[in-house]
N, C-alpha and C positions, 0 to 999 in steps of 0.2 A: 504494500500500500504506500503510496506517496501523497495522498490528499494531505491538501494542506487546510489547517481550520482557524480562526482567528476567534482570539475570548477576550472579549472587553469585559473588565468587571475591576474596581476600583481597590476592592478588598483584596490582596496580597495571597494571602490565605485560600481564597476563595478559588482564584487564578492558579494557583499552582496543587492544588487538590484538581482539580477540572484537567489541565496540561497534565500532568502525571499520567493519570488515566490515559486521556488520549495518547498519549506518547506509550504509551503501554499495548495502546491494542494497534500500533502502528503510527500513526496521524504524525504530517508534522504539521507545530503548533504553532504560534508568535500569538503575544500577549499585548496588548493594551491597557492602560488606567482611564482614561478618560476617553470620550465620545470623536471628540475633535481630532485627537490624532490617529486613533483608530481609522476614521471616515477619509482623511486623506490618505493613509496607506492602503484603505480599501479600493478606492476607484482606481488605484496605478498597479495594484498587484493582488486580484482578484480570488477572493482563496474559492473552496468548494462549498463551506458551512463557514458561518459566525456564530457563537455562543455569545448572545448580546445580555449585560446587565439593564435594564433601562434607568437605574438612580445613576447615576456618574455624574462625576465634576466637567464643566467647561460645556457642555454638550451633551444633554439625556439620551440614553436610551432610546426614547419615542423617536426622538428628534433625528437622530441616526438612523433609525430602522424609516422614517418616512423621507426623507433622502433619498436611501437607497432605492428603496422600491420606486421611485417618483424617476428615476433615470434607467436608461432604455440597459443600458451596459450593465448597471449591477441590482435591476430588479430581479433578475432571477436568480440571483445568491440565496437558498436556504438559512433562515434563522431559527436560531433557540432562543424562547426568552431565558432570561436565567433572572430571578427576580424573587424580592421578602415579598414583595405586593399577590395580596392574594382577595381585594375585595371584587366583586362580581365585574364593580365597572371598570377597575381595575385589565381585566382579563378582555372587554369586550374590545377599548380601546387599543389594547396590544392586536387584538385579532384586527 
C-alpha cells in the first residue's frame, strides 16, 4: 500500500495515536495542527483520504472541508470527521 492520508487535528496526542495506526496497516501519513496549513498542502499535493478535526486553530474544520468540496480538483478527496462534537446539528452540518 502506498496511499497517502492527511490528519489534521490540533491535539498532538490525538495525531499520533491516528498516524501510528495508519502507519501500521501501511498508509503513508503527514500530519497537520491547524486548518490553514493543512488546506494549502492539500490542493498542491492531493492525498487519497483526510482525517479532518473540525475544532482547529487559524481555520475550522467546517471551513476546510467546505473548501474542498466547493473546488473541482479536491472535491472528490474522501473525509473523516474526527470530532468531540457529537450534538444532532452538530452531525447534520458536517454531512
Amino acid at each position: 500500500m502506498n496511499e497517502k492520508i492527511f490528519i489534521v487535528d490540533d491535539e498532538e496526542h490525538i495525531r499520533e495515536l491516528v498516524k501510528y495506526n495508519l502507519q501500521m496497516a501501511g498508509f503513508r501519513v503527514e500530519e497537520f495542527s491547524d486548518g490553514k496549513t493543512a488546506l494549502g498542502v492539500i490542493t498542491s499535493d492531493k492525498p487519497e483520504l483526510i482525517v479532518l478535526d473540525l475544532m482547529l486553530p487559524v481555520m475550522d474544520g467546517l471551513d476546510v472541508c467546505r473548501i474542498l468540496k466547493s473546488q473541482r480538483e479536491t472535491s472528490g478527496i474522501p473525509i473523516i470527521m474526527l470530532t468531540a462534537k457529537s450534538e444532532e446539528i452538530d452531525k447534520v452540518i458536517g454531512l
